[in-house]
GUPALO-496559 format. One record per residue (C-alpha): residue in three letters; residue number from 1; x, y, z. Coordinates in nm, 3 decimals, decimal comma. Last residue first. Example, Ala and Ser with C-alpha at 12.3 -4.5 7.8 and 13.67 -1.06 7.14 Angstrom:
residues 2
[site "SER" 2 [1,367 -0,106 0,714]]
[site "ALA" 1 [1,230 -0,450 0,780]]
END
This chain:
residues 96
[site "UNK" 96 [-2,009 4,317 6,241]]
[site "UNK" 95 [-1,975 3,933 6,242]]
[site "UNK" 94 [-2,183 3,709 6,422]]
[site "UNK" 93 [-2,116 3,392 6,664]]
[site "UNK" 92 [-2,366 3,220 6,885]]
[site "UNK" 91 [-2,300 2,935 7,142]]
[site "UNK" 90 [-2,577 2,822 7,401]]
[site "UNK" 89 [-2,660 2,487 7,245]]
[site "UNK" 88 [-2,881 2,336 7,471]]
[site "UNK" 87 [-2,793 2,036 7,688]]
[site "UNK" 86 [-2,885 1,645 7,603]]
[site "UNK" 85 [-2,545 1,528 7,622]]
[site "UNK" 84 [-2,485 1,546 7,286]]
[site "UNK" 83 [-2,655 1,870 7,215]]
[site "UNK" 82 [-2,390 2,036 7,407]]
[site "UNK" 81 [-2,100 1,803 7,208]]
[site "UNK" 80 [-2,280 1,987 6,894]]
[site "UNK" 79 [-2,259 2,329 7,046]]
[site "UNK" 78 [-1,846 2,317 7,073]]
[site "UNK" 77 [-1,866 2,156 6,726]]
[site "UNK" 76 [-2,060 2,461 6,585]]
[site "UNK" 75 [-1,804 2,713 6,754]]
[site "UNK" 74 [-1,518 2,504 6,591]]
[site "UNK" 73 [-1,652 2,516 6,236]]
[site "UNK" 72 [-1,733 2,851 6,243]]
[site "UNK" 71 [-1,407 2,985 6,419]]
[site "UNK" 70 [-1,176 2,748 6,179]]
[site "UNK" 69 [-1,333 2,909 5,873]]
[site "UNK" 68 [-1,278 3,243 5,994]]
[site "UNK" 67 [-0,878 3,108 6,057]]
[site "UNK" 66 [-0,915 2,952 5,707]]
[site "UNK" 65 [-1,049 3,295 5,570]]
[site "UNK" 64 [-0,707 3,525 5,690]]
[site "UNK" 63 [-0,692 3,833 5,516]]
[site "UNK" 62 [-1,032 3,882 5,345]]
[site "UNK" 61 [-1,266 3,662 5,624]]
[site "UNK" 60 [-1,076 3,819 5,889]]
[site "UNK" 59 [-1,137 4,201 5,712]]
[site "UNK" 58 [-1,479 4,158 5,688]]
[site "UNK" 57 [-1,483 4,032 6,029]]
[site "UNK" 56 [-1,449 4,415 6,195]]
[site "UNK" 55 [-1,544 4,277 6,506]]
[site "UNK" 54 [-1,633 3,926 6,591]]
[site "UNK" 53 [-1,918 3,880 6,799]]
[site "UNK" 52 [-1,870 3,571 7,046]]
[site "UNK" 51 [-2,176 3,573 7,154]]
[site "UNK" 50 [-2,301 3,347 7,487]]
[site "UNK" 49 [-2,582 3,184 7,605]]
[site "UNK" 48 [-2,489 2,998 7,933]]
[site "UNK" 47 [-2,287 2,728 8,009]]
[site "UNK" 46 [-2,030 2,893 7,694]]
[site "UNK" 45 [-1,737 2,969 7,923]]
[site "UNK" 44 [-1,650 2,589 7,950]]
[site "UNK" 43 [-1,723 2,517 7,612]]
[site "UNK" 42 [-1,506 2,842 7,478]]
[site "UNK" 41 [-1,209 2,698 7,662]]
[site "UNK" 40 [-1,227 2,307 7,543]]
[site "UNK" 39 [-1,297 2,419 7,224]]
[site "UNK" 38 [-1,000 2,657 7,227]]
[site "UNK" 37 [-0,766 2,381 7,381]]
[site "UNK" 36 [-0,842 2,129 7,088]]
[site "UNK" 35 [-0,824 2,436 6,845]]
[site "UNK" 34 [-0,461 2,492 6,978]]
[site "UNK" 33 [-0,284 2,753 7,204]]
[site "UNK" 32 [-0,287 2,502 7,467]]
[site "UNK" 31 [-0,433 2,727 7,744]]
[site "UNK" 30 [-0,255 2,649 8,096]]
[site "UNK" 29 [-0,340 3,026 8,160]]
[site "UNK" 28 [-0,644 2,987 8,158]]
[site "UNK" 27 [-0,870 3,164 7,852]]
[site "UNK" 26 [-0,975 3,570 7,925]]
[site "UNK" 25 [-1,222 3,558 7,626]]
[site "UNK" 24 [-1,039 3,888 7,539]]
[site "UNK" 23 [-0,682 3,800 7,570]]
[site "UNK" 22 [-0,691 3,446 7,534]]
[site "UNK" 21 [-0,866 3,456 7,181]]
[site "UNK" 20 [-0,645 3,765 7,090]]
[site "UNK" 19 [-0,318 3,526 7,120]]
[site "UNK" 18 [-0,511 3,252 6,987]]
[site "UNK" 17 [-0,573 3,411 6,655]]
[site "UNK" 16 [-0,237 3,633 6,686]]
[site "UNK" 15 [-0,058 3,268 6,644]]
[site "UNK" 14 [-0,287 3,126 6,407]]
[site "UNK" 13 [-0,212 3,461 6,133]]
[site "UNK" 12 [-0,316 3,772 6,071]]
[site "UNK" 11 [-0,591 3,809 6,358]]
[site "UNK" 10 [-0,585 4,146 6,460]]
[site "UNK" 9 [-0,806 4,302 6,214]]
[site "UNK" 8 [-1,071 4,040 6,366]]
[site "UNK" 7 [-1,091 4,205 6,667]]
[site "UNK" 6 [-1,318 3,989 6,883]]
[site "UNK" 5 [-1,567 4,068 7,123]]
[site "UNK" 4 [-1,691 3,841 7,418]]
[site "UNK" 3 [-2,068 3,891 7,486]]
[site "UNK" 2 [-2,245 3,716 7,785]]
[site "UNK" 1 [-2,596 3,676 7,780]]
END
């Protein structure tokens, strides 16, 4: 399984989201800095189980909920166009 950890006490606001997105998922550089572009990302890197485990979450959800909210929603889209085409969903996210 591959395991990509998130700071969440670095997210403040949507630019630091995808700014610590690229960094530690290790996006393209051609990445749109948009939720279009991080679907797009996180699909490709998902073909096998993976965790995105984000790190200290309590203090996302307190400081910045819509960008938690935006993980969540996203994450569950990127497995719903797996289960689309007949795949698995391989995409997991927890908080710690």
């Amino acid at each position: 399984m591959k395991v990509y950890r998130i700071y969440g006490n670095k997210i403040k606001n949507w630019k630091t989201f995808h700014s610590e997105f690229k960094s530690e998922m290790n996006f393209p550089d051609y990445y749109g800095e948009n939720m279009n572009a991080w679907i797009d990302c996180v699909d490709e890197l998902s073909t096998e189980p993976t965790l995105i485990e984000i790190h200290k979450g309590k203090l996302l959800k307190q400081n910045a909920p819509e960008l938690l909210e935006a993980i969540f929603e996203c994450s569950a889209f990127v497995n719903f166009r797996k289960v689309e085409i007949g795949e698995q969903p391989t995409l997991m996210v927890s908080m710690s």
